[in-house]
C-alpha positions as CSV (number, residue, x, y, z in Angstrom):
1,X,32.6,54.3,-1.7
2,X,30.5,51.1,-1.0
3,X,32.1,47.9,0.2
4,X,30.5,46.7,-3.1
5,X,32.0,48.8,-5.5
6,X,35.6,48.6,-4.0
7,X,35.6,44.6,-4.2
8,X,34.4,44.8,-8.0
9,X,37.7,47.3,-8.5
10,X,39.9,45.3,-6.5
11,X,39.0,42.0,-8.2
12,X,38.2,43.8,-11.1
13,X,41.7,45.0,-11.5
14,X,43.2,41.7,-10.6
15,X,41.9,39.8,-13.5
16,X,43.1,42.8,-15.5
17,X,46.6,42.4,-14.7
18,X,46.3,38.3,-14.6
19,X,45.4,38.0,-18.2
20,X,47.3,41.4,-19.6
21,X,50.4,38.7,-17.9
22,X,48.9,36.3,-19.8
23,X,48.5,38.2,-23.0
24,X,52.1,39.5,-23.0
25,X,53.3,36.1,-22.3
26,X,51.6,34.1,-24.9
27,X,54.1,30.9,-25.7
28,X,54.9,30.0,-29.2
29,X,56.5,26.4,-28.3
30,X,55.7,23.3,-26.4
31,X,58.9,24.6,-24.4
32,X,57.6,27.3,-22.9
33,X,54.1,26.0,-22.7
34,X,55.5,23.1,-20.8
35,X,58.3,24.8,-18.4
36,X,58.6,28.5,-19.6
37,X,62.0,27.4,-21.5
38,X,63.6,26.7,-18.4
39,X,64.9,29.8,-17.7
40,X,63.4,31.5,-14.7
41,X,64.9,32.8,-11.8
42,X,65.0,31.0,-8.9
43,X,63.8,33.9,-6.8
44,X,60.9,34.5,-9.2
45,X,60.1,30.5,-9.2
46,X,60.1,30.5,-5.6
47,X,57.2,33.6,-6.1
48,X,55.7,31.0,-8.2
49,X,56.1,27.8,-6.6
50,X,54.8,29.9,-3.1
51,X,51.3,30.9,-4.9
52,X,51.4,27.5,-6.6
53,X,51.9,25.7,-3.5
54,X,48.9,28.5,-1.4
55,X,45.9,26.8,-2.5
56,X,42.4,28.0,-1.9
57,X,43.1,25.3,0.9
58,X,45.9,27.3,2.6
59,X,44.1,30.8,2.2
60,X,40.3,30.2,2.6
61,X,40.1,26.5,4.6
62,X,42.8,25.8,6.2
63,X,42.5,28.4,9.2
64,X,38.4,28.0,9.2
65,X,39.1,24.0,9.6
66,X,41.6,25.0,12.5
67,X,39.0,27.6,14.1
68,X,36.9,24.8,14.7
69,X,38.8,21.8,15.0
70,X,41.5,23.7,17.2
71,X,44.5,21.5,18.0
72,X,43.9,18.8,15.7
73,X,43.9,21.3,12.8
74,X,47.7,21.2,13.8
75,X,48.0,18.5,11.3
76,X,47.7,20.5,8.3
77,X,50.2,22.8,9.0
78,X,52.8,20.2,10.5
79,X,51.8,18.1,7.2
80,X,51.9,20.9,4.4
81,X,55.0,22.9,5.5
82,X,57.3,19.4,6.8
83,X,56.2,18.2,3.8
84,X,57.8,21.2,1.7
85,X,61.1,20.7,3.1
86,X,61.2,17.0,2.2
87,X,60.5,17.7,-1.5
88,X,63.1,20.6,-1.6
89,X,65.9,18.8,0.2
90,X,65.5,15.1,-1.2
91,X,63.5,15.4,-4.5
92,X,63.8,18.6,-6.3
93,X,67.6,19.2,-7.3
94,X,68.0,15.4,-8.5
95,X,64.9,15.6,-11.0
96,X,66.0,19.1,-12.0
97,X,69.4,17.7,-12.7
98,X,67.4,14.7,-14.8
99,X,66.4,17.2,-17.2
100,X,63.1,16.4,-18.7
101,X,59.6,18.6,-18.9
102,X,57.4,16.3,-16.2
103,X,56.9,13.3,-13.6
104,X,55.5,10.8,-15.9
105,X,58.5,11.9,-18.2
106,X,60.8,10.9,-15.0
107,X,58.7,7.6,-14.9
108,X,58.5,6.7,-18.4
109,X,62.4,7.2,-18.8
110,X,63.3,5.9,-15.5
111,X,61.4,2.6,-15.6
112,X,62.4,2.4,-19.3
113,X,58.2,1.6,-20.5
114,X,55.4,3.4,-22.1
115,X,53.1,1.1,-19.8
116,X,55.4,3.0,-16.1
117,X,54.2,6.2,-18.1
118,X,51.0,5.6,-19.0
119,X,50.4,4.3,-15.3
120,X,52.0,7.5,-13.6
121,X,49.6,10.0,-16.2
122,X,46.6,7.8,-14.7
123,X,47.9,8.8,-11.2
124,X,48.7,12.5,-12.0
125,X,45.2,12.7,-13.3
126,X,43.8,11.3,-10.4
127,X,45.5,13.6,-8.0
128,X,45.1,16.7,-10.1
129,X,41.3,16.5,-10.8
130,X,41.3,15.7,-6.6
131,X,43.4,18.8,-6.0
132,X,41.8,21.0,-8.1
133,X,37.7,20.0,-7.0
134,X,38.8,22.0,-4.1
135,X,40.4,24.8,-5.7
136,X,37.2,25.4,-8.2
137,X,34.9,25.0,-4.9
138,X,36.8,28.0,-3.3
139,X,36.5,29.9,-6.4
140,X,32.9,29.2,-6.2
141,X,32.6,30.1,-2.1
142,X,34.5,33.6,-3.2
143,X,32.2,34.6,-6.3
144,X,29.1,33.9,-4.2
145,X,29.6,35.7,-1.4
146,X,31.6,38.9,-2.8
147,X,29.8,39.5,-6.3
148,X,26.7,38.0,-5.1
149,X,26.3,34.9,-7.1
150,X,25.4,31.5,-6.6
151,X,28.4,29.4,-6.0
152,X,27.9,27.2,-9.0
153,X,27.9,30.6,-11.2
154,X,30.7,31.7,-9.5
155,X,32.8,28.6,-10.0
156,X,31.9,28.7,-14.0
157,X,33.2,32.6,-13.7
158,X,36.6,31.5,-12.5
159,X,37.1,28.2,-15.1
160,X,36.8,30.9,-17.8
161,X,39.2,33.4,-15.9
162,X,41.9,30.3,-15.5
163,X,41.0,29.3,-19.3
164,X,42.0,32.6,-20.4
165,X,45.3,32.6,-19.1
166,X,46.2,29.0,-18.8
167,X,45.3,28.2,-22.1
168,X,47.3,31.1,-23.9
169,X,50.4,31.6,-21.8
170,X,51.1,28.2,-20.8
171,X,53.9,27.7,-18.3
172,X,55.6,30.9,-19.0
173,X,52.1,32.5,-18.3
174,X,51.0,30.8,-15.4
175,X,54.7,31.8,-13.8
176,X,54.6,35.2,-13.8
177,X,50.6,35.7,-13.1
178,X,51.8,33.3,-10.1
179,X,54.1,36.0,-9.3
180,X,51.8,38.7,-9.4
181,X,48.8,36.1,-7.4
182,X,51.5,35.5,-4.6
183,X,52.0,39.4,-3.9
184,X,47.9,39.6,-3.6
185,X,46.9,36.6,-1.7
186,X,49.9,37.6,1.1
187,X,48.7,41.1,1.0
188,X,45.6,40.0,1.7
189,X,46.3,37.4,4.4
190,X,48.5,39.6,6.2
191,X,47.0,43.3,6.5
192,X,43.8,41.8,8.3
193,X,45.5,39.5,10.4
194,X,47.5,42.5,11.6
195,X,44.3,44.6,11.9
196,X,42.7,41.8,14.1
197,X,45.5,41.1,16.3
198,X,45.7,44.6,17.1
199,X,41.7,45.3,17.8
200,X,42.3,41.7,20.1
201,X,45.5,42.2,21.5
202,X,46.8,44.8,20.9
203,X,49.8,43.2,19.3
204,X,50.8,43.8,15.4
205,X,52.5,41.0,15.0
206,X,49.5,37.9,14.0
207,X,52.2,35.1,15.4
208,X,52.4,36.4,18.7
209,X,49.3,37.9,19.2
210,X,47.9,34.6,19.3
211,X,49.9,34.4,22.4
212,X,49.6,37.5,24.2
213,X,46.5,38.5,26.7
214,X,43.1,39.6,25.2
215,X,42.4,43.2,25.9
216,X,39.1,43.3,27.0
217,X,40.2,43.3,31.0
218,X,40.2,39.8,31.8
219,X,43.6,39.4,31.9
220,X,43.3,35.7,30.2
221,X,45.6,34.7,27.2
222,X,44.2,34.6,23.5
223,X,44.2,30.7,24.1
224,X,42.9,30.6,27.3
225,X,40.1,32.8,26.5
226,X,39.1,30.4,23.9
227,X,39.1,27.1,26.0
228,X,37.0,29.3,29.0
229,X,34.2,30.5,25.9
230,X,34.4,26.9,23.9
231,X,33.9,24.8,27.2
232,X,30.9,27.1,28.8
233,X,29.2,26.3,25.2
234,X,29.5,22.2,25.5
235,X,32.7,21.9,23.8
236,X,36.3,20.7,24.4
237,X,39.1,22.6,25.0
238,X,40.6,24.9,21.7
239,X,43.9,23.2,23.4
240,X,42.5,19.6,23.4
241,X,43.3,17.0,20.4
242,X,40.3,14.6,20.3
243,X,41.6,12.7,17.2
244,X,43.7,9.1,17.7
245,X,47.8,9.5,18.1
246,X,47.5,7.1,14.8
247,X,45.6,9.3,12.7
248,X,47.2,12.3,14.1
249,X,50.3,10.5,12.7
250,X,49.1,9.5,9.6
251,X,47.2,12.5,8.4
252,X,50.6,14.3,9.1
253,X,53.3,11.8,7.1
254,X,50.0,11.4,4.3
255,X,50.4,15.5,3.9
256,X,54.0,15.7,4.0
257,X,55.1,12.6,1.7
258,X,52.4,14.0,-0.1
259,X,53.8,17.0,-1.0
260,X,57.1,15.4,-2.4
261,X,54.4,13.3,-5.1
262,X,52.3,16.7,-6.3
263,X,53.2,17.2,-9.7
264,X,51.8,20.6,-10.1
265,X,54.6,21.5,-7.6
266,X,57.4,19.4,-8.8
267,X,57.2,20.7,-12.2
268,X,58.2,24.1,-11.2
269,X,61.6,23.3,-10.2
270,X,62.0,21.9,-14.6
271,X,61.0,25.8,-15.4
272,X,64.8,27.2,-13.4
273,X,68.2,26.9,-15.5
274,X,69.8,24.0,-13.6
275,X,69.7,21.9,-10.5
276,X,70.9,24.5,-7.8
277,X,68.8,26.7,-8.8
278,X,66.0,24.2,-7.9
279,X,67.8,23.9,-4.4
280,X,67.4,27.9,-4.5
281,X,64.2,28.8,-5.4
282,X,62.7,25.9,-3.0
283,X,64.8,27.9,-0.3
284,X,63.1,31.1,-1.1
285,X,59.5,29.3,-1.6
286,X,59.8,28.2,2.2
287,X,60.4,31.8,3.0
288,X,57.0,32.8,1.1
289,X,55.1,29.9,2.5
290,X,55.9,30.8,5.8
291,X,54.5,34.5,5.7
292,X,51.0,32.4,5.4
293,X,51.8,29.4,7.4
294,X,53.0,31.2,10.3
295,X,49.8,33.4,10.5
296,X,47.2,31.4,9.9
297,X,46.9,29.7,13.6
298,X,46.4,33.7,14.8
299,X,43.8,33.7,12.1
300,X,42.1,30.7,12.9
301,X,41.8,31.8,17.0
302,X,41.2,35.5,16.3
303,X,38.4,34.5,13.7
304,X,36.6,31.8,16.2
305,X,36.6,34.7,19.0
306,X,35.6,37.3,17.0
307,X,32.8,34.3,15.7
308,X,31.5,33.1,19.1
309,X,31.5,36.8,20.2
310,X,28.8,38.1,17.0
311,X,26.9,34.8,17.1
312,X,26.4,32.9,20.5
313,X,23.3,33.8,22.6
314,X,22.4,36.5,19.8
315,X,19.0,37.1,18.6
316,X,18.1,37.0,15.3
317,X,16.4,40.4,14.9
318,X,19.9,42.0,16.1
319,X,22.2,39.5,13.5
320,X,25.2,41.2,12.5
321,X,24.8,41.9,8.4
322,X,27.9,39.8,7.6
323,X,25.6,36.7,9.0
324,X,22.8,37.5,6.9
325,X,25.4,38.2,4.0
326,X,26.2,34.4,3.9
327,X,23.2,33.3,4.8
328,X,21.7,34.5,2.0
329,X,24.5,32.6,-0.3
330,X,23.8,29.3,1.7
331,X,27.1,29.1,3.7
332,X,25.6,29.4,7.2
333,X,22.4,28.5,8.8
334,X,20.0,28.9,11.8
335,X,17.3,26.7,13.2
336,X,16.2,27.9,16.8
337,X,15.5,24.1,18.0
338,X,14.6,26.3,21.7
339,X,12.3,28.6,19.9
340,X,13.9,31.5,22.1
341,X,14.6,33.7,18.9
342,X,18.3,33.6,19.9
343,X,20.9,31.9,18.0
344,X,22.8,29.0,20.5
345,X,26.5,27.3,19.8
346,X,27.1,23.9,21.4
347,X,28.6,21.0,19.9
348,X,27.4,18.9,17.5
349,X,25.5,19.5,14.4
350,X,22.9,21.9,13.7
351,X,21.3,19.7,11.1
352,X,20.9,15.7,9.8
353,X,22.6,16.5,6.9
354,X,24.1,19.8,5.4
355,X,21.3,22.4,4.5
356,X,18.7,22.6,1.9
357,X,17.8,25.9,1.4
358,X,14.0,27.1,0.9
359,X,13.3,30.8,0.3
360,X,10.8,31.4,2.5
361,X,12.0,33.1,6.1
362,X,10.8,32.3,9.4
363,X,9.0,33.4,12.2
364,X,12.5,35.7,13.0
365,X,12.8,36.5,9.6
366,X,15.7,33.5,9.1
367,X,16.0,31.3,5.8
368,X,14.0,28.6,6.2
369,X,16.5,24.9,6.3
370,X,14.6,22.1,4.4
371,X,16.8,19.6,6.0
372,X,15.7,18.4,9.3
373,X,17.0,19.5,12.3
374,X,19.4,17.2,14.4
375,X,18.2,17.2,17.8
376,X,20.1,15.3,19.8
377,X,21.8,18.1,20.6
378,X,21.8,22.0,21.1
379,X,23.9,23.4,18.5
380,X,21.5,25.9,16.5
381,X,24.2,27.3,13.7
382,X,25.7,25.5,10.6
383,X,28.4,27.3,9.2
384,X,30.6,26.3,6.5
385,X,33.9,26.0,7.7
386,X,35.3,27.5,4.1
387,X,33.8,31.1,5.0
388,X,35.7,31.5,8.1
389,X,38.7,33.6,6.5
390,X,36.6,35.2,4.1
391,X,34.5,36.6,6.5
392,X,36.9,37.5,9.0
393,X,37.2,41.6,7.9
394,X,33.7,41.4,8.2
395,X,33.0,39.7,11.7
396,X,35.7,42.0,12.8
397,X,34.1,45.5,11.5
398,X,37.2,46.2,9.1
399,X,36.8,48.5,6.5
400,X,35.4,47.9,3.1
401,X,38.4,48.1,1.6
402,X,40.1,45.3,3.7
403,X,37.5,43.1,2.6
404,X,37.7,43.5,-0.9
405,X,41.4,42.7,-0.5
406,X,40.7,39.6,1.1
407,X,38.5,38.9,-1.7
408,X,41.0,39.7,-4.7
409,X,43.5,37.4,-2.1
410,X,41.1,34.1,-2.0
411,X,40.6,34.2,-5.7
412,X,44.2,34.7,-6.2
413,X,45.1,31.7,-4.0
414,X,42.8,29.2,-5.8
415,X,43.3,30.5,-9.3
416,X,46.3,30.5,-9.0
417,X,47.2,26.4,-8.3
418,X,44.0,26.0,-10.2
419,X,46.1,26.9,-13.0
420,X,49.2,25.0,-12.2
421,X,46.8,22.1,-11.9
422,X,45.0,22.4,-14.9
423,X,48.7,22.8,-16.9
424,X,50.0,19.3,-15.3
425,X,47.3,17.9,-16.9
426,X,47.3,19.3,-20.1
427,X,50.7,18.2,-20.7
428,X,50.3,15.0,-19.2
429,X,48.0,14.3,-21.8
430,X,50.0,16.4,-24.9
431,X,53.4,14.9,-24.2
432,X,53.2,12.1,-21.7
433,X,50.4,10.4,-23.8
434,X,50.4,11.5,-27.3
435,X,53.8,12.6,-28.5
436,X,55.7,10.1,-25.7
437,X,53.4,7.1,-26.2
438,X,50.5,7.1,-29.0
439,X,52.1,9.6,-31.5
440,X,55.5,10.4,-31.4
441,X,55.5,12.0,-35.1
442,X,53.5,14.9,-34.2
443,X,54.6,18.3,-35.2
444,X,55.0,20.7,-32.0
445,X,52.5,22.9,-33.7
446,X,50.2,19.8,-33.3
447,X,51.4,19.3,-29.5
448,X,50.9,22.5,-28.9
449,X,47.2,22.5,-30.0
450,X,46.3,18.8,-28.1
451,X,47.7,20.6,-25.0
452,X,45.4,23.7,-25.0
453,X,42.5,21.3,-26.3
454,X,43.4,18.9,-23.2
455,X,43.4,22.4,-21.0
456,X,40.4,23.4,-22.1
457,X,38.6,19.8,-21.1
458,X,40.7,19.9,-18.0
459,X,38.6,23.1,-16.9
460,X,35.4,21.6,-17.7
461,X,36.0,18.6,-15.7
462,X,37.4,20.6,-12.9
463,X,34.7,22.7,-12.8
464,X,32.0,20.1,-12.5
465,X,34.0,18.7,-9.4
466,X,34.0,22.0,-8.3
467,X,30.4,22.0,-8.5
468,X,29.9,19.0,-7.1
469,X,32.7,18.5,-4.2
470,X,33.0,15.3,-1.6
471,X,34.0,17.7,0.9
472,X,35.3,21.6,2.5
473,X,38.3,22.7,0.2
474,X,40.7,21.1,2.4
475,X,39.4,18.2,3.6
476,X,39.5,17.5,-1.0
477,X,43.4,18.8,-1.3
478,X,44.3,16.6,2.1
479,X,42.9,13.3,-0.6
480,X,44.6,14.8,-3.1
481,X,47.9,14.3,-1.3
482,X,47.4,10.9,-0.1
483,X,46.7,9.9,-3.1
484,X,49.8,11.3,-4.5
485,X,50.9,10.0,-1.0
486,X,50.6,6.3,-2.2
487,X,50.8,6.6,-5.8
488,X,53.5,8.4,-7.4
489,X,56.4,8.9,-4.5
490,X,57.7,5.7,-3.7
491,X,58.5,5.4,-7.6
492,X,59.7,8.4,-7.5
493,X,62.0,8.1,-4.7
494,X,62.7,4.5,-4.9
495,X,63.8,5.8,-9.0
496,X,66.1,8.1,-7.8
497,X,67.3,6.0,-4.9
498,X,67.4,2.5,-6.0
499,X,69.1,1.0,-9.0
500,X,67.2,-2.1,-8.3
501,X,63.6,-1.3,-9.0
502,X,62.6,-2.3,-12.1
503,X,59.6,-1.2,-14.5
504,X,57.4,-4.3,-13.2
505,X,57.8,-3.3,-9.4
506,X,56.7,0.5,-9.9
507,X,54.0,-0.5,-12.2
508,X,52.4,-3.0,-9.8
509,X,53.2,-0.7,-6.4
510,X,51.5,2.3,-8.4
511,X,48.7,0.7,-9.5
512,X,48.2,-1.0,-5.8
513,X,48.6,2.1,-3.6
514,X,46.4,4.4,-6.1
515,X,43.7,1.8,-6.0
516,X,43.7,1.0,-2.4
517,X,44.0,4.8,-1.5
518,X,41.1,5.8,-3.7
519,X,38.8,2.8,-3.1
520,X,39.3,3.3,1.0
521,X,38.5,7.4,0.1
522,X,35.3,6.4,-1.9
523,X,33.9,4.8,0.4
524,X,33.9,6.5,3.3
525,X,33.2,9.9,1.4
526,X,30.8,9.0,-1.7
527,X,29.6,5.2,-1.0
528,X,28.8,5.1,3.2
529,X,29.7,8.4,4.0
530,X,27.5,7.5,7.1
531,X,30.1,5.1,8.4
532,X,32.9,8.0,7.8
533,X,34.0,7.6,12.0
534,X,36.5,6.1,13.9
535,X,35.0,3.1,15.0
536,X,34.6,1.7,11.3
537,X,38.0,3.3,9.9
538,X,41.2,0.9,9.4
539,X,43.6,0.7,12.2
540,X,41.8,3.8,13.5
541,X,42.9,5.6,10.0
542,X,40.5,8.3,8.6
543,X,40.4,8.6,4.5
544,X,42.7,12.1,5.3
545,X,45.4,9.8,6.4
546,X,45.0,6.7,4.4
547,X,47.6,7.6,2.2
548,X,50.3,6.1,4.0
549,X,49.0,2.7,4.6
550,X,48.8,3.4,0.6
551,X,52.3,4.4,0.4
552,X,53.3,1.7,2.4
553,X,51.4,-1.0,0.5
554,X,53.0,0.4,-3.2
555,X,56.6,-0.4,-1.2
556,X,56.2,-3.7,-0.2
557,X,54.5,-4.8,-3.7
558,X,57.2,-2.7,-5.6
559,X,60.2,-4.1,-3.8
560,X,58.8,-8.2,-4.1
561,X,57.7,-7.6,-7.5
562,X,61.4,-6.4,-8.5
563,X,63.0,-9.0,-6.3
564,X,61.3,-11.5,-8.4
565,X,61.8,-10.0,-11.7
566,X,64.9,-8.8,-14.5
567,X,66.9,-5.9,-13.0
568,X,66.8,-3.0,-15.1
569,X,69.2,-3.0,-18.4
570,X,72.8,-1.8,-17.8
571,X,72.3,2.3,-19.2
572,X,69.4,2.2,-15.8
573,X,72.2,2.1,-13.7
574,X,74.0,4.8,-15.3
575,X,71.0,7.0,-15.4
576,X,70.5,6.8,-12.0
577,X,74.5,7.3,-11.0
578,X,73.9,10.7,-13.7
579,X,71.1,12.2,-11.4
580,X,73.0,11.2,-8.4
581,X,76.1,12.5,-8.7
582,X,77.0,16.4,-8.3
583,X,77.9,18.3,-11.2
584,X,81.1,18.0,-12.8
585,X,82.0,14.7,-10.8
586,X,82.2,11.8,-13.5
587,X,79.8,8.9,-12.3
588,X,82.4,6.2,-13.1
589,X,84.9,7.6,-10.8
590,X,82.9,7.3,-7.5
591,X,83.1,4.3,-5.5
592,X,80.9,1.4,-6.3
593,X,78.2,-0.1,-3.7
């Protein structure tokens, strides 16, 4: 059986068991649209939460961006998985405990005004939309390359896969397809990291294969063997950081206090019975995460030897067929600046700008690149860093079967927070704005049917930012998170944590660290992306770390706003004692402060 055929039955059946979930779980109430009733298991919401929390930036990106950026890709991991453990021990439990359906809920409630709420959906929306550009994009990259489509049609193929079962199961369908996504993407992570580790080192085990010796006789460490290659081709050291200690710093407190402000993920832990059981499945969702996270720096080096191995000092005429495979879906590229026939890795870029496509070939029978060379160096290959773990199987010779199983994975992975994303704003729109704010008489039949119409926009909108990205799928998600960095959790923290702050203060902060944090982004990514380099950044920051001077900004103008404003009424500082307090222990009776 073709490689072909077994990637349309593996991703074939896939969807069919995604929206038969979907079908089966069709909601009836704004309940379970919203948080599937709030009655699932914490194991099963830590399934959920893990596939939630995998985006197509943790299964397709994130281990291509390390392959090529090599230590300083460190910061993703560091940022995404710290980041998880802050929301679990210090967020989750006390806004389970607080009892309501989502963060602007929190907000609005907390902050006692429409106007806190209304602010917090704007942020939400902004971070959502952000988040979920790079989710459609990897939908998109996956389509193209495995059912041979351009990615624009591919990322139109997955909005109506997500609008099928977002739309009709709601919550309480999204959970349990997440369920079923998480058991495919790790499947598919795993089986051929384990392949590759073995055909490298000879080790089964991914996470210490990346430290065991390459065995191909030259006795030199998988690490070692990748400095020695990298350095003889013009660049730095696989072991060398080249970015600043600063934005090393920020990119890494940006992702993690990040993570604690993403209210695609802080919503699940409303969908489990009661607060431990948010402590619980946030337990088992680290467990999940780490199958992935663990792995994916023995991905990342196994896929950039395998890469330089196939590719440097090749000629065309002898390509391996997984190049000309993405190549023809405009992921990678070859100019021979040298004219030697034979395609040359060195630093720098292969092009001015990324690649215009013509269909004629050339004189070695490559795609001709409209976009002019850049020849102020001798780098001869563009290749989209978003490929590399898709086309792993392939550069490694695995069988066809492995890479239609890391094809079902991918789409898994970015469907499946797709969905989660796409949910946060449909309710954020349904409840937080109409039945909280604009309409409060509206019949939950009504609700229900402005939350599948704000779905169904939601997908549109995504998809055209999927379409049209600012950037590789994780280099999107990272602004996603310093935007939720700097916008919505210092009011959440400083709401659980502080009786002091008042509605004035976490209006004002929000609205200055989402519109410092987005302006800085902007402009170094849309405006003057030209500029986008160390020497013009603030402080040395780059628009991936940003966040914090975002989050730091909303703190200070939060904190002197309140100080110079009415304290919150009275029942605020009982509200606050409520979420604090462990069950079963009567707020009055603790000691004052």
């Amino acid at each position: 059986m073709s490689t072909q055929t077994l990637i349309y039955i593996f991703v074939g059946l896939s969807f069919a068991l995604y929206i038969g979930i979907a079908i089966a779980s069709r909601v009836s109430s704004t309940s379970e649209f919203y948080v599937a009733g709030g009655h699932v298991n914490p194991v099963v919401n830590g399934m959920a939460t893990a596939a939630d929390w995998m985006s197509a930036a943790s299964f397709i990106s994130m281990a291509g961006l390390i392959a090529f950026l090599g230590y300083d890709g460190s910061v993703y991991l560091m940022g995404w998985t710290g980041g998880y453990v802050m929301l679990a021990l210090l967020l989750a439990p006390y806004l389970r405990k607080f009892g309501q359906f989502t963060v602007p809920d929190f907000i609005g409630t907390r902050y006692y005004s429409k106007w806190a709420r209304t602010v917090a959906v704007i942020c939400l929306i902004f971070i959502s939309f952000t988040y979920i550009a790079g989710q459609m994009r990897g939908v998109g990259i996956v389509f193209s390359r495995f059912l041979d489509v351009q990615v624009e049609i591919g990322v139109i193929i997955g909005m109506g896969i997500v609008f099928i079962y977002a739309v009709m199961g709601g919550m309480k369908g999204i959970t349990y397809t997440q369920v079923a996504q998480y058991c495919v993407l790790i499947f598919a992570y795993l089986v051929p990291a384990i392949f590759i580790s073995i055909l490298i080192t000879g080790n089964p085990v991914p996470q210490l294969g990346l430290g065991s010796i390459v065995n191909d006789g030259s006795g030199l460490y998988v690490l070692q063997k990748l400095d020695q290659s990298l350095v003889m081709m013009g660049f730095g050291p696989y072991t060398d950081g080249s970015k600043s200690m600063i934005d090393v710093f920020c990119i890494t407190a940006a992702l993690m206090i990040g993570t604690a402000g993403l209210p695609h993920v802080i919503v699940r832990f409303f969908t489990v019975p009661k607060a431990s059981d948010a402590r619980r499945s946030a337990g088992y969702a680290l467990i999940f995460i780490a199958l992935l996270y663990t792995t994916a720096p023995a991905v990342a080096g196994f896929a950039r030897i395998n890469f330089n191995e196939t590719v440097h000092q090749t000629s065309y005429q002898d390509a391996p067929v997984w190049f000309t495979n993405w190549e023809a879906n405009n992921l990678i590229a070859w100019t021979d600046k040298n004219g030697d026939g034979r395609m040359q890795l060195a630093a720098g870029n292969a092009f001015d700008a990324a690649p215009e496509f013509s269909e004629e070939r050339g004189a070695s029978g490559e795609r001709v690149v409209i976009t002019p060379p850049d020849n102020s160096n001798a780098n001869e290959v563009y290749v989209d860093r978003d490929i590399m773990v898709l086309a792993n199987p392939e550069i490694a010779a695995l069988p066809g079967w492995v890479i239609a199983l890391v094809a079902a994975g991918g789409l898994a992975a970015a469907l499946s927070t797709a969905a989660g994303l796409l949910l946060v704003i449909s309710t954020a729109v349904s409840h937080d704005l109409l039945k909280s704010t604009f309409r409060p008489g509206i019949s939950e039949k009504g609700e229900l049917r402005a939350a599948r119409i704000a779905a169904t926009a939601a997908i549109v909108v995504a998809g055209i930012l999927g379409i049209y990205p600012p950037g590789w799928v994780a280099q999107v998600v990272a602004f996603a998170f310093g935007l939720a960095a700097a916008s919505l959790f210092p009011a959440i923290f400083m709401g659980i944590f502080s009786k002091r702050m008042n509605k004035e203060g976490a209006i004002a902060g929000m609205v200055t660290g989402l519109g410092f944090t987005f302006l800085y982004i902007a402009y170094f990514k849309l405006w003057e992306p030209r500029l986008n380099n160390a020497e013009n950044w603030l402080f040395g920051i780059s628009p991936e770390g940003i966040g914090v001077i975002g989050m730091l900004l909303n703190f200070a103008v939060a904190i002197a706003v309140a100080r110079r404003t009415s304290a919150p009424p009275p029942e605020v500082d009982v509200l606050v004692e409520q979420i604090r307090v462990p069950r079963g222990v009567k707020p009055n009776a603790l000691p004052s402060h």
